[in-house]
C-alpha positions as CSV (number, residue, x, y, z in Angstrom):
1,X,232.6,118.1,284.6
2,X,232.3,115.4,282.2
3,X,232.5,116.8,278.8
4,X,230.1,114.6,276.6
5,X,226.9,114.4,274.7
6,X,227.2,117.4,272.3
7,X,227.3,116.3,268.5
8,X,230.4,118.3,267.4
9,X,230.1,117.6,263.6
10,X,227.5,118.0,260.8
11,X,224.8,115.3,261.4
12,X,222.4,114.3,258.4
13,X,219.7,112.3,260.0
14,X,217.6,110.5,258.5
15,X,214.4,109.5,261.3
16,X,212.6,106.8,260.7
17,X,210.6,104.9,263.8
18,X,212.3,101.7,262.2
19,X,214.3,100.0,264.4
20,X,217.8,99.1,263.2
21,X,219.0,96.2,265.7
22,X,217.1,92.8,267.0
23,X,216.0,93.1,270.4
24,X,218.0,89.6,271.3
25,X,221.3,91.1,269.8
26,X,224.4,91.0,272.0
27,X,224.9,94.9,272.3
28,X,221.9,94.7,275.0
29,X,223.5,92.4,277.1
30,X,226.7,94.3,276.9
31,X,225.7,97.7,276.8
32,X,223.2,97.1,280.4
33,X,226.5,95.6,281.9
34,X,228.2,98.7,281.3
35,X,225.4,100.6,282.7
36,X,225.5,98.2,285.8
37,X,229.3,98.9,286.6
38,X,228.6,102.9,286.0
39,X,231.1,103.1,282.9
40,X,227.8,103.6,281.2
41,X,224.8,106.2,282.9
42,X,223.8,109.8,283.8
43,X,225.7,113.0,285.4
44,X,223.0,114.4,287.3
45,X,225.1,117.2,288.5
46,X,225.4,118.2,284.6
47,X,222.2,116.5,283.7
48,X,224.2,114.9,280.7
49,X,224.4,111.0,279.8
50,X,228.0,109.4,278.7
51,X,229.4,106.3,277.2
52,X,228.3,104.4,274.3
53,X,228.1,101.1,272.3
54,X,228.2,100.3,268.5
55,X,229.1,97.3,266.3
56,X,230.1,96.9,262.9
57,X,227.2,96.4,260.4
58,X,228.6,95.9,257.0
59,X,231.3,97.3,255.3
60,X,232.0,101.1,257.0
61,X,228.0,101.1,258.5
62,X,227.7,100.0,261.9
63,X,225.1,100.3,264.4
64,X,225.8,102.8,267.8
65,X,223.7,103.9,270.6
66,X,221.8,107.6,269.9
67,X,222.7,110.5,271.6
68,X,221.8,111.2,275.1
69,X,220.8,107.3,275.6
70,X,222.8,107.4,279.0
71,X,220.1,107.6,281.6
72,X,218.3,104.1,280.3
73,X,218.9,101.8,283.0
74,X,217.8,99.2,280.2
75,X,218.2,100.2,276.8
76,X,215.7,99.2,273.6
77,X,216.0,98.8,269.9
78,X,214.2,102.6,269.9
79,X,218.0,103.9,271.3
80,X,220.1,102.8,268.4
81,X,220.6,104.1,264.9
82,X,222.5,103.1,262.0
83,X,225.0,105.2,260.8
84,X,225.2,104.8,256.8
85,X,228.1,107.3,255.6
86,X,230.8,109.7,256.8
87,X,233.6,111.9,256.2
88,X,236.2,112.1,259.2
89,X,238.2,115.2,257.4
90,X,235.0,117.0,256.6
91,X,233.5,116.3,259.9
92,X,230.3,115.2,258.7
93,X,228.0,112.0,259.2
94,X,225.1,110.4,258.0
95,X,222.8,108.0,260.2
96,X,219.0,106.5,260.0
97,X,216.7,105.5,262.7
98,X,214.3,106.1,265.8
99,X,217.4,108.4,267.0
100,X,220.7,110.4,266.1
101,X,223.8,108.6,266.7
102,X,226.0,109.4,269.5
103,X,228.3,112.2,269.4
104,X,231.1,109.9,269.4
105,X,230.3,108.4,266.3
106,X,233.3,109.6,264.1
107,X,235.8,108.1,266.6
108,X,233.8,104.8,266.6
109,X,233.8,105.0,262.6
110,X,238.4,105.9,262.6
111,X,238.2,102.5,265.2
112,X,236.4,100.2,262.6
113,X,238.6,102.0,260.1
114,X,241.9,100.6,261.7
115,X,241.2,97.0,260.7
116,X,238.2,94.9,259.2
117,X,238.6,92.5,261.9
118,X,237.2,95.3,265.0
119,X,233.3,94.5,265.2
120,X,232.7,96.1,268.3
121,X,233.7,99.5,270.4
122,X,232.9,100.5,273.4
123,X,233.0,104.4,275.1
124,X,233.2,104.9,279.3
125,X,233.7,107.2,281.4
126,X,235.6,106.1,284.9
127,X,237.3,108.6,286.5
128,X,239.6,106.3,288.9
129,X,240.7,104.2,286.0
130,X,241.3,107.0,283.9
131,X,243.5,108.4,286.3
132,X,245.3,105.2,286.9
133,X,246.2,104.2,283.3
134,X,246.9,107.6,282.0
135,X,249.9,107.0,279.9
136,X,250.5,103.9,281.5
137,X,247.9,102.7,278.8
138,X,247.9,104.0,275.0
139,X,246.7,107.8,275.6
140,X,245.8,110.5,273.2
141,X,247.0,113.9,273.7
142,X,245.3,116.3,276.2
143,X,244.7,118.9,274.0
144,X,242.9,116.6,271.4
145,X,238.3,116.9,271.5
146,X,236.4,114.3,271.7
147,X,234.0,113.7,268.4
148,X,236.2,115.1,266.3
149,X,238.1,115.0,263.0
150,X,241.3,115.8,265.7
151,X,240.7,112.4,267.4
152,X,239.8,110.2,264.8
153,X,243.9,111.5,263.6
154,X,245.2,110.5,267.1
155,X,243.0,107.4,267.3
156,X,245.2,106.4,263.6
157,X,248.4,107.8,265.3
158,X,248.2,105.4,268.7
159,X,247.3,102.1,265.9
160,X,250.8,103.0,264.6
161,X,252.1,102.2,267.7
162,X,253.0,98.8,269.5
163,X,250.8,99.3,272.3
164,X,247.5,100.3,271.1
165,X,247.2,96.7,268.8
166,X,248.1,94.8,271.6
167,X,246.0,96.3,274.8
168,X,243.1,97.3,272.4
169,X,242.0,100.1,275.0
170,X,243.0,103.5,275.1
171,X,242.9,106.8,277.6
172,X,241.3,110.3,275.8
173,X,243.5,112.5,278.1
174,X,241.4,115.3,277.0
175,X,238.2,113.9,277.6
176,X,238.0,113.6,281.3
177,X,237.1,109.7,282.8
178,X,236.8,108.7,278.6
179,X,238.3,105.2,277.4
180,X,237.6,103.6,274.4
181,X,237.9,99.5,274.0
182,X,236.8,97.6,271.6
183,X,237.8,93.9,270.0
184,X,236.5,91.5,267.4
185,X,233.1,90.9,269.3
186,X,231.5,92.3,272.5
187,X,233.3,89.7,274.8
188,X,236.6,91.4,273.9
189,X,235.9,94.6,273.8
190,X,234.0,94.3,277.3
191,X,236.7,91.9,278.7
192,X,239.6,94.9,278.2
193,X,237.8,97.1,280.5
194,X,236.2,95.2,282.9
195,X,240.5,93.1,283.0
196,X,242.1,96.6,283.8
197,X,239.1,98.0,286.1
198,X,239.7,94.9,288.6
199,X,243.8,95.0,288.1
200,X,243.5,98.3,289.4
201,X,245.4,98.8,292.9
């Protein structure tokens, strides 16, 4: 069962029907790509969306798809929100827009956190190449939740390491078919997973 969708810390939401991103901005192109190769879309068994998209704003704000976006086979600027503030150790998060941001938002916020030069991040769920690379790729502990202050921790744990730097993609062993990429733009942080989805055997 994929285990994804359900906000996991304290949201303040602020709606608003403005939108918050350009329809001709790059995370459309990106974000229906991922939808088109299934890392991106809807468990119908569970009737629950997974994966998301963000990119840095400004400063610690960035821009992320809302929650439950999944099932759009194109997305629209009425799917995104901004997310404004947060607080990893007190689990909380502040956001503004048509809709609330994804429940993965506080492990997009530790990514940008690891270095000023990561613009974009990108969540999917494949189960083939999540079995593949499991430790053979930078992995986070199995016991460790997705959306939480707990991964966020890991997330800074992995950065320590060699690997995670280099391959800029990462396995969330407890989080089953979940990897994270991300890069300096969309090209790089789409390029990580679409490179180890085709070197798979």
């Amino acid at each position: 069962m994929i285990d994804e969708g359900y906000i996991k810390f304290d949201i303040d939401w602020k709606q608003s029907p403005d939108k918050v991103v350009k329809a001709n901005h790059p995370i459309f192109h990106h974000r229906d790509r991922m939808f088109d190769l299934g890392f991106i879309g809807h468990d119908t068994t569970h009737d629950v969306g997974f994966g998301n998209i963000s990119f840095r704003e400004s400063g610690n704000q960035f821009i992320i798809s809302g929650t439950q976006t999944g099932h759009f086979v194109r997305i629209a600027p009425e799917h995104f929100c901004r997310v404004t503030h947060y607080h990893i150790a007190g689990n909380k998060l502040s956001c503004e827009g048509p809709i609330k941001a994804s429940s993965e938002s506080l492990t997009h916020a530790a990514i940008y956190e690891l270095d000023p030069d990561i613009n974009a991040v990108i969540h999917i769920h494949n189960n083939d190449m999540w079995q593949h690379y499991m430790d053979l790729l930078p992995t986070t502990k199995a016991e460790i939740p997705y959306g939480t202050p707990e991964m966020a921790r890991e997330i800074f744990r992995l950065w320590r390491l060699p690997d995670l730097p280099q391959h800029k993609i990462l396995i969330m062993a407890g989080h089953e078919g979940g990897i994270i990429s991300f890069g300096k733009d969309f090209n790089e942080a789409s390029e990580r997973l679409e490179h180890y989805y085709e070197a798979m055997p």
